[in-house]
N, C-alpha and C positions, 0 to 999 in steps of 0.2 A: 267790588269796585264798580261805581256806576260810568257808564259811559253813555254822554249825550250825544244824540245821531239827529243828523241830516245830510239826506238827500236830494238834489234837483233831477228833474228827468222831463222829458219831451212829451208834455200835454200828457193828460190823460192814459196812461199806462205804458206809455211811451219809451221808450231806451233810457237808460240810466246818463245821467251826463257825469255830474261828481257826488262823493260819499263824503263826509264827515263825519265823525267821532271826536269828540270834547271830553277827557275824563274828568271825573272831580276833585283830580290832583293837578291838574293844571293841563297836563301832556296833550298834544290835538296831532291828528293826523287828518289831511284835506289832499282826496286823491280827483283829478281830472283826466279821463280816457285822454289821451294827446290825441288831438285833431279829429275827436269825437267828430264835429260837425261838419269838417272836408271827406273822413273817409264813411260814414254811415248815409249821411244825408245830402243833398243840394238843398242851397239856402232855404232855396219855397219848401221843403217840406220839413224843415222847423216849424214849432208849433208859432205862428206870430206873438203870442206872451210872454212865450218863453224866449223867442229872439227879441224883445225889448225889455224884460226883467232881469232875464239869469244872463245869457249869454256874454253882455256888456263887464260883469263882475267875476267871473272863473278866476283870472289872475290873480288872486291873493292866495300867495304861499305854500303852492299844491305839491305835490307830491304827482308827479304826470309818469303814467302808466299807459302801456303799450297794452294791455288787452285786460278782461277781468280775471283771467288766471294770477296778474300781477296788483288787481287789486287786491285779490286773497290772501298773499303771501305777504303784502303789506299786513291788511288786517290780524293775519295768523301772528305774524312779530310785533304787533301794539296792545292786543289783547292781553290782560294776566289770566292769572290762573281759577277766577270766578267771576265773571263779567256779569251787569245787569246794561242791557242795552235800553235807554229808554228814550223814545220819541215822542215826538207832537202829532203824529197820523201814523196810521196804520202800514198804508203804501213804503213810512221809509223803511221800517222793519222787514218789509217782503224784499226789498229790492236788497237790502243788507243780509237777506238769508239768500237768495240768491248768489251775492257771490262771497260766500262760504263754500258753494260748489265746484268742483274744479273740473266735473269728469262726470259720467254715469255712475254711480253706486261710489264717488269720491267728492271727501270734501277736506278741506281743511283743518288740520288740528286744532281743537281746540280742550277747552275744560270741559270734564263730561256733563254740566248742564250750562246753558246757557239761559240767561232771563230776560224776559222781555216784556217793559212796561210803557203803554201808552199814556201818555199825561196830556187829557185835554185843553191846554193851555193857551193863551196868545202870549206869547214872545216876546213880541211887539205893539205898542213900542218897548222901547230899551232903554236906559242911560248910559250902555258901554260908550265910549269915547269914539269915534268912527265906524259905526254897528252899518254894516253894508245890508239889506235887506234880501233874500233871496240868493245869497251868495251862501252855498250849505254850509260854510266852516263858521261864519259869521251866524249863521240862523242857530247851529249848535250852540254856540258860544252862548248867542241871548239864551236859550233853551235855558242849559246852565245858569245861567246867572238867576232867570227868571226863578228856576227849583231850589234853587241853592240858601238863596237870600229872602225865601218867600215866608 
């Protein structure tokens, strides 16, 4: 089963803000650290693009987790049994194998392979019906539709 990813994060290799996953069954999971940007950071050291692109958009239909160990165990129960994880950049795949990790020498159960394809694509524009830009559940969503229907 393929599963479309995005992620947003704080400029340039930054902390992870939200994860998304879009399958190609329809199913979406859109996870947001809760109050990522009161307990990590003060406003000024948000990246300034990223506090005028992503930050404004997080509030569509998240899934809000208290640390990455709770995003894992989200991921760990959305995932089936042969995932093909595939992105638009390389960066969202690391930050999604990251938190696969929960511990030192632990990580999350999962299927004993995981796959992972980057597809060079632009997204954008879209013609999903209210396609929010840079909001990762939304940017999955175009991924999807963009591979789907192409």
């Amino acid at each position: 089963m393929k599963y479309f990813l995005d992620c947003e994060f704080n400029g340039y290799r930054g902390a992870l803000i939200s994860l998304a996953l879009v399958c190609e069954d329809g199913r979406e999971l859109y996870m947001v650290e809760r109050d990522f940007w009161k307990r990590r950071f003060a406003p000024d050291d948000i990246d300034p693009w990223v506090q005028r692109n992503v930050m404004p958009f997080l509030a569509v239909q998240t899934v809000q987790v208290e640390t990455r160990t709770g995003m894992a165990a989200e991921i760990e129960r959305f995932l089936d049994p042969a995932p093909v994880i595939v992105a638009d950049w390389p960066d969202d795949i690391r930050y999604f194998c990251e938190c696969l990790i929960v511990g030192p020498g632990e990580m999350i159960k999962t299927a004993p392979r995981i796959f992972f394809n980057v597809e060079r694509v632009d997204a954008y524009p879209t013609d999903l019906p209210g396609a929010v830009q840079h909001n990762a559940l939304w940017d999955a969503r175009a991924l999807r539709h963009k591979l789907l229907n192409s």
